[in-house]
C-alpha positions as CSV (number, residue, x, y, z in Angstrom):
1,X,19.1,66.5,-100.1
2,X,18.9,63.0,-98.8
3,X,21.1,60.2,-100.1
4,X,19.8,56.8,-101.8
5,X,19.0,54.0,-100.2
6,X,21.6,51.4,-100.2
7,X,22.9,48.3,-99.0
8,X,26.3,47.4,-97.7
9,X,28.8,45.2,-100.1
10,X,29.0,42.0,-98.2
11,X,30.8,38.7,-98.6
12,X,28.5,35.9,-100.3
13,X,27.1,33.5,-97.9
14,X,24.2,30.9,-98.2
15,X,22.2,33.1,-96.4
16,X,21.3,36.9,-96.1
17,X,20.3,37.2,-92.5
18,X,20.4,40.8,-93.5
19,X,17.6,41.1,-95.7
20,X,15.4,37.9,-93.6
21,X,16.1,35.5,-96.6
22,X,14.0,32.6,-96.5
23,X,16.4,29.3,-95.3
24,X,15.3,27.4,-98.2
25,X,14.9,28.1,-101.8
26,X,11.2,27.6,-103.9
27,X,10.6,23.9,-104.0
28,X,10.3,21.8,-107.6
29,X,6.5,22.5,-107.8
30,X,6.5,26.0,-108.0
31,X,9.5,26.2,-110.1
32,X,7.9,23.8,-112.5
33,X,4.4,25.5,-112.2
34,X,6.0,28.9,-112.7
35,X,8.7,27.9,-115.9
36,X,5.1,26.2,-117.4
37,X,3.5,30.2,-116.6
38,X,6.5,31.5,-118.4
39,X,6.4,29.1,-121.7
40,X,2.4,29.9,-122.1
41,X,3.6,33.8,-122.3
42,X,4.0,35.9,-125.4
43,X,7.2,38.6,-124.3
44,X,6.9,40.1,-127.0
45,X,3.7,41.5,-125.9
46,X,3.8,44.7,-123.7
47,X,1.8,43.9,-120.5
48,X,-1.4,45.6,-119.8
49,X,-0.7,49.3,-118.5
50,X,-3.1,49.0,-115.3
51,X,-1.3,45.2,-114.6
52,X,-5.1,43.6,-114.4
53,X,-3.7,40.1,-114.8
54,X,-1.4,40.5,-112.1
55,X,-3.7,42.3,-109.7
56,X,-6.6,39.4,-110.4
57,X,-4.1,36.8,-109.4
58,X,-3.1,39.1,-106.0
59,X,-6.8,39.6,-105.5
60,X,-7.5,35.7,-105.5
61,X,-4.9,35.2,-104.0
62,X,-5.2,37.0,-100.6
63,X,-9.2,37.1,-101.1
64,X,-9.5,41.1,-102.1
65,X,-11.1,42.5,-104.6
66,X,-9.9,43.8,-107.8
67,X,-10.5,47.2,-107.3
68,X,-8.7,47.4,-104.0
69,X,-5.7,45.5,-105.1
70,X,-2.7,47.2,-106.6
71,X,0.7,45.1,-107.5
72,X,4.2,46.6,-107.7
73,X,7.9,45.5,-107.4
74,X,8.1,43.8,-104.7
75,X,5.7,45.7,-101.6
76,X,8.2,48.1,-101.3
77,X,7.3,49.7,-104.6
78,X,3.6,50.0,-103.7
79,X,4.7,51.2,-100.1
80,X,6.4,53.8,-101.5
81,X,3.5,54.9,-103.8
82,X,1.5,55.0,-101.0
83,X,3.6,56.9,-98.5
84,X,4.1,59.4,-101.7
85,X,0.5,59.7,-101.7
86,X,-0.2,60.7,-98.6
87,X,2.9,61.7,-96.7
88,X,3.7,64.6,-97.7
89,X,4.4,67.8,-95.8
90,X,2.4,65.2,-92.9
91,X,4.1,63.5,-90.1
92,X,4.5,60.0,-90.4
93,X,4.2,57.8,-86.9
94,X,6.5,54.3,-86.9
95,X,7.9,51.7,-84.4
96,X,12.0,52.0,-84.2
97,X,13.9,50.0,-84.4
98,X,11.5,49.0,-87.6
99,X,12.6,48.2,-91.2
100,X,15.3,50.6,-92.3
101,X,14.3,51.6,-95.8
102,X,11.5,53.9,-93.7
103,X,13.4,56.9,-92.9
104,X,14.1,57.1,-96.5
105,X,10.6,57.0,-98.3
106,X,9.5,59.4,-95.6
107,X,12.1,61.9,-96.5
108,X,11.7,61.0,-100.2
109,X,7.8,61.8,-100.2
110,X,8.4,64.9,-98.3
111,X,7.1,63.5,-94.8
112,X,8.5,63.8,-91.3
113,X,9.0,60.6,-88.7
114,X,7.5,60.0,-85.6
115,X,8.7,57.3,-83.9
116,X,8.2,55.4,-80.9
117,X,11.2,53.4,-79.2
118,X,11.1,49.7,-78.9
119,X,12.8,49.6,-75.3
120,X,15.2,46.3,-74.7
121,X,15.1,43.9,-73.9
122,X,11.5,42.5,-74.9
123,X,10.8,45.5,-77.7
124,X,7.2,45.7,-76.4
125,X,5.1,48.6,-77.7
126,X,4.1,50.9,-74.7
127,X,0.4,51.5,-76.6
128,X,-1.4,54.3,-74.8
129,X,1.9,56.2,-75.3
130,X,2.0,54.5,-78.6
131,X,-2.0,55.8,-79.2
132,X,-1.3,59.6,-77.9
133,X,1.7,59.7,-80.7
134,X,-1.0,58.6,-83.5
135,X,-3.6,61.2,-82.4
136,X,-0.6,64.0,-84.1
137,X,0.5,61.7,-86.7
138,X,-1.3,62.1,-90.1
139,X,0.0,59.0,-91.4
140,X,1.0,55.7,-89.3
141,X,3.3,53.2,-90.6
142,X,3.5,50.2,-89.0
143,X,5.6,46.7,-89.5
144,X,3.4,43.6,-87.6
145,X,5.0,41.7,-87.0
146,X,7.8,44.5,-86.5
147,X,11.0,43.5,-88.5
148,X,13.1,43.2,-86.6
149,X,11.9,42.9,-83.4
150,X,9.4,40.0,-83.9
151,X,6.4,41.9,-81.8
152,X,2.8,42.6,-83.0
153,X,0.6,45.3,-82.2
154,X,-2.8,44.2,-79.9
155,X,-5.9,43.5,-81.9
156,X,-7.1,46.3,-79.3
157,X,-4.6,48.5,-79.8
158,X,-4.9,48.2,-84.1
159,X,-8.7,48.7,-83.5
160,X,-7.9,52.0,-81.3
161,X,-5.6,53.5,-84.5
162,X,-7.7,52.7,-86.9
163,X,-10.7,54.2,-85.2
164,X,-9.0,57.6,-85.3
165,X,-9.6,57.6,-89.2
166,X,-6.4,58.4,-90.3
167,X,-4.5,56.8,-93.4
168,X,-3.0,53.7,-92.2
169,X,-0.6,51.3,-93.6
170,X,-0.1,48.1,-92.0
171,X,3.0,46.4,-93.9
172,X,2.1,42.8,-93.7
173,X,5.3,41.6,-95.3
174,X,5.5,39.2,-92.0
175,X,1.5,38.5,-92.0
176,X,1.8,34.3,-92.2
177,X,3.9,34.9,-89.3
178,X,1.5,36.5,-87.1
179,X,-1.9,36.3,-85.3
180,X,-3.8,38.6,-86.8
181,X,-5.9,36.6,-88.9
182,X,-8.1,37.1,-92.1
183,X,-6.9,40.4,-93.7
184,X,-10.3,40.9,-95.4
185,X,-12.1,41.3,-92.0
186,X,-9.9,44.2,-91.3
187,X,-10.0,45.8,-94.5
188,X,-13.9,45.5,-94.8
189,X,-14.3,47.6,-91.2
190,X,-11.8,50.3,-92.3
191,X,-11.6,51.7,-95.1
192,X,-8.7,54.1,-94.0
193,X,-6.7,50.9,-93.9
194,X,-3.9,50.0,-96.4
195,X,-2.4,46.5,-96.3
196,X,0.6,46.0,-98.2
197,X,1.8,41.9,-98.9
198,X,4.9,40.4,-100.9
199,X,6.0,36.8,-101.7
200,X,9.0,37.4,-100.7
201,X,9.2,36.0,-97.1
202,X,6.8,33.0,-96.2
203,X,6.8,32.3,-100.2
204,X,10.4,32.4,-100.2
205,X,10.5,33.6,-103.7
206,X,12.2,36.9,-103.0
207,X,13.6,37.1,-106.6
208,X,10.0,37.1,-108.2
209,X,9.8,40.6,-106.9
210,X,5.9,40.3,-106.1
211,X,4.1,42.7,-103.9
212,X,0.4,44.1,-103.9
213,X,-0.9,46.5,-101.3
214,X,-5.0,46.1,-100.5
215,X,-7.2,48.6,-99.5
216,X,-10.4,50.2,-100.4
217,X,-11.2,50.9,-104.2
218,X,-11.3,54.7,-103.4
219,X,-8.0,54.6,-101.5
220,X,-6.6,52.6,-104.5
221,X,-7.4,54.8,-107.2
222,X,-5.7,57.7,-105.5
223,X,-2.6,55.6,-105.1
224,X,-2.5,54.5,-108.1
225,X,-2.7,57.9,-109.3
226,X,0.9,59.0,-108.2
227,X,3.9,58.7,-109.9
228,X,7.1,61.0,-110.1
229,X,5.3,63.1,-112.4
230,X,4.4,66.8,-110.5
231,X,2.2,67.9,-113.8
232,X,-0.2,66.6,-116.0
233,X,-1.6,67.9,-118.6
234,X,-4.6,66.8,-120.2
235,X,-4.8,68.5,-123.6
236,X,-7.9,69.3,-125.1
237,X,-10.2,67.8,-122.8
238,X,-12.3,70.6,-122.3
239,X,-13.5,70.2,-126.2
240,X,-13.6,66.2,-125.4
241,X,-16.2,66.8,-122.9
242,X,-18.1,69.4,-125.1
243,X,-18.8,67.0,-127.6
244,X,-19.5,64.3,-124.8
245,X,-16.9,62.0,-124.9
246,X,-16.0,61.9,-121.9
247,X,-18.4,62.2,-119.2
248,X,-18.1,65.7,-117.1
249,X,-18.8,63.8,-113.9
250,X,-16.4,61.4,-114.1
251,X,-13.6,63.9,-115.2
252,X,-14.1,66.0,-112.1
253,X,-13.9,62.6,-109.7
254,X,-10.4,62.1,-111.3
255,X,-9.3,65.5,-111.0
256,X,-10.3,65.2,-107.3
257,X,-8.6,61.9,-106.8
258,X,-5.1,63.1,-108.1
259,X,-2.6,64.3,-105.4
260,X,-2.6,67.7,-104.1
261,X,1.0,68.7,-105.1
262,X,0.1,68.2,-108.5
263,X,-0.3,70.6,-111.0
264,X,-3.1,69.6,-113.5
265,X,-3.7,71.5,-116.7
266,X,-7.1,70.8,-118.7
267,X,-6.8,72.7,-121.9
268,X,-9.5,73.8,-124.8
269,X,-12.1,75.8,-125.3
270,X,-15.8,75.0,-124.4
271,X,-14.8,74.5,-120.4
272,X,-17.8,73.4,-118.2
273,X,-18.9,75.6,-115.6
274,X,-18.8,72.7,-113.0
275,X,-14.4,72.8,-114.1
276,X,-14.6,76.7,-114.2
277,X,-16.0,76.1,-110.6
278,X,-13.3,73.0,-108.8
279,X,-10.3,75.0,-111.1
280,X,-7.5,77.4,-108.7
281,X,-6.4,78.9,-111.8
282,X,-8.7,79.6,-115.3
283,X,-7.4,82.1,-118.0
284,X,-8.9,82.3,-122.0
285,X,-5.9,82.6,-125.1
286,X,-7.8,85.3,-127.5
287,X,-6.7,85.2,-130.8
288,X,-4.5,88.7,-131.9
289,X,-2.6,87.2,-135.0
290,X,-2.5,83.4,-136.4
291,X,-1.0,82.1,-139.5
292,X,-4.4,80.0,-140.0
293,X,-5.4,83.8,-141.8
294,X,-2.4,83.6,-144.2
295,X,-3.1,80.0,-145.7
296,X,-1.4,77.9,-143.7
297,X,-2.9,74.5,-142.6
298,X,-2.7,72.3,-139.5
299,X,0.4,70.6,-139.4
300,X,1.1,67.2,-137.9
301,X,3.0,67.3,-134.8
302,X,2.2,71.2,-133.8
303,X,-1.3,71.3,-134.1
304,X,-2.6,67.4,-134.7
């Protein structure tokens, strides 16, 4: 079993070198603009469980659209959603050195690394050897600009990995600082691409603990769709459906969506024959004895 991730105890200092702090603090316009946000806000409201606010204000914000855009705690949180998503039992291709908290959602999602050596003393990434690594990777996982190191990856070279179709997640935390340009143009020729963004570095606002990850709608929705959970079990949807509640179409595109490690139970009677079809595992409960025959009723909390 793998160990947490942590952090060394150090001494306070004015600046975290460690963690790429920004020099200087939010200036007064923010901090009056964001104190005004918090005075208009009713906390003792729960937030919206899908976060749409928040993901509308990423989605202007970087020019995505809603549907693509998912916000987390700080991009690490959506990073780690996605490497859950589709790292596991896969091999997962990354620059070293790169950032550290890598290794560690890798193991954690069940993944294996791949890595490719920065060499000193310029850290440059050798990309055809770079390239053959991706063509066995199932997932790649790069930093660009790379933290530490500083270096990019080619527009060339990002155009070659991205051709081969495979999940991709480019961590943009460093984008302002780079040369890649518009996001959007990348995002709109590849659809196998997953760009993940946080206010914490060029915003300087690393204590807001905002990230978002962009990246197709269909890409989105299956990231959004894991959790820590293993199971789910959606009770009674089979009779839902029966009585046309819920459309049968749209159940089986959710189903399909939701990670392949997890175990999904649809329960009641009246199953479609397209579920019967898509199901690894269908069994019927036939009645032998119920107390329903003596006289007694439903009872609230065991059967309602």
């Amino acid at each position: 079993m793998s160990t947490g991730y942590s952090r060394p105890e150090v001494a306070p200092a004015p600046l975290r070198l460690d963690l790429n702090e920004a020099p200087w603090d939010a200036d007064e316009a923010f901090r009056k603009l964001f104190l005004s946000f918090l005075e208009r806000v009713e906390l003792r409201r729960y937030p919206p469980m899908d976060a749409r606010p928040a993901r509308e204000a990423a989605a202007r914000l970087y020019g995505w659209q809603v549907e693509g855009t998912l916000v987390g705690n700080g991009s690490n949180e959506v990073l780690a959603a996605a490497l859950a998503t589709f790292a596991a039992g896969g091999k997962v291709l990354t620059l070293w050195p790169s950032f550290s908290i890598y290794p560690w959602l890798i193991r954690r999602a069940g993944g294996s690394e791949l890595r490719l050596w920065l060499k000193p003393p310029d850290f440059a990434v050798a990309e055809d050897e770079f390239f053959s690594l991706a063509q066995d990777a199932d997932l790649l996982l790069v930093c660009s600009p790379n933290n530490p190191t500083g270096g990019e990856l080619s527009p060339a070279l990002w155009r070659r990995l991205l051709s081969l179709g495979k999940p991709t997640i480019w961590d943009g935390a460093y984008w302002e600082f780079g040369s890649d340009g518009d996001m959007r143009s990348w995002l709109t020729e590849f659809p196998n691409l997953m760009v993940t963004r946080t206010l914490s570095k060029v915003w300087g606002v690393a204590g807001v603990r905002a990230g978002c990850l962009c990246t197709s709608p269909e890409l989105a929705k299956r990231v959004a769709a894991e959790g820590e959970h293993g199971m789910l079990i959606l009770d009674e949807i089979n009779v839902a459906m029966d009585y046309g509640l819920l459309p049968v179409g749209e159940v089986l595109e959710f189903l399909r969506s939701c990670p392949r490690e997890m175990e999904v139970v649809c329960t009641g009677r009246y199953a479609p024959p397209e579920l019967i079809e898509l199901a690894d595992l269908v069994s019927e409960v036939r009645e032998i004895k119920h107390h329903y025959r003596q006289g007694v009723q439903m009872r609230q909390g065991i059967e309602y």
